[in-house]
Phi, psi and omega in degrees: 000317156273117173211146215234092206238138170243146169205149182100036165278197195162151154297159187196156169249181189299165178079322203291186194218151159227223189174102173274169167220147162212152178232136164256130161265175176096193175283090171257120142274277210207139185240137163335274179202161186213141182172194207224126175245175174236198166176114188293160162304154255297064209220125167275136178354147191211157145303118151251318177196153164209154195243124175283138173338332195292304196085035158280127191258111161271139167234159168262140206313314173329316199222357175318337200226042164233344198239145156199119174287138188240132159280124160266139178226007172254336183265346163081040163243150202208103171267211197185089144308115186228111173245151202043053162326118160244180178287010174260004163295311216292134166183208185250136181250129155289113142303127184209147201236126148235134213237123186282107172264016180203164184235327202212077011289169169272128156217144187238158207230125166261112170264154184244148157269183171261350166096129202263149180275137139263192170198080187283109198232147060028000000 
């Protein structure tokens, strides 16, 4: 009922810029927050940005004052502008959507995307 699409990975050399995009779809009323982790090979999930209903943007320090995320909050979509790339960037960056499936109570459900490759190289 819900699916959760990433797009704009890539090879980049070090310094370069990418632009990831994600969409959320489906039976949707109305979504929570939407934002994006990554994961290196055997390294655990990690945050890069999430944007909350509100539209406080949390980032993870690795990338705060390099990465910066945007909310459509009428297209239920959020891309991630990633500029000065290093290879400690690299990994499958995740979309993940939390999407309210009751109001009364408020409860919410994380739907995933499938994950876009980055590749920051030389």
């Amino acid at each position: 009922q819900v699916q959760v699409v990433e797009s704009g990975g890539g090879l980049v050399q070090p310094g370069g810029s990418l632009r990831l995009s994600c969409a959320a779809s489906g039976n949707i009323s109305k979504i929570h927050a939407m934002g994006w982790y990554r994961q290196a090979p055997g390294k655990q999930r990690e945050l890069v940005a999430i944007i909350l209903d509100g539209g406080n943007i949390i980032y993870g320090d690795s990338v705060k004052d390099r990465f910066t995320g945007d909310r459509d909050y009428v297209k239920n979509t959020v891309s991630l502008q990633m500029n000065r790339l290093k290879p400690e960037d690299t990994g499958m960056y995740y979309c993940k959507a939390e999407i309210f499936i009751s109001m009364m109570p408020k409860r919410v459900n994380d739907y995933w995307g499938q994950g876009t490759q980055v590749t920051v190289s030389s």
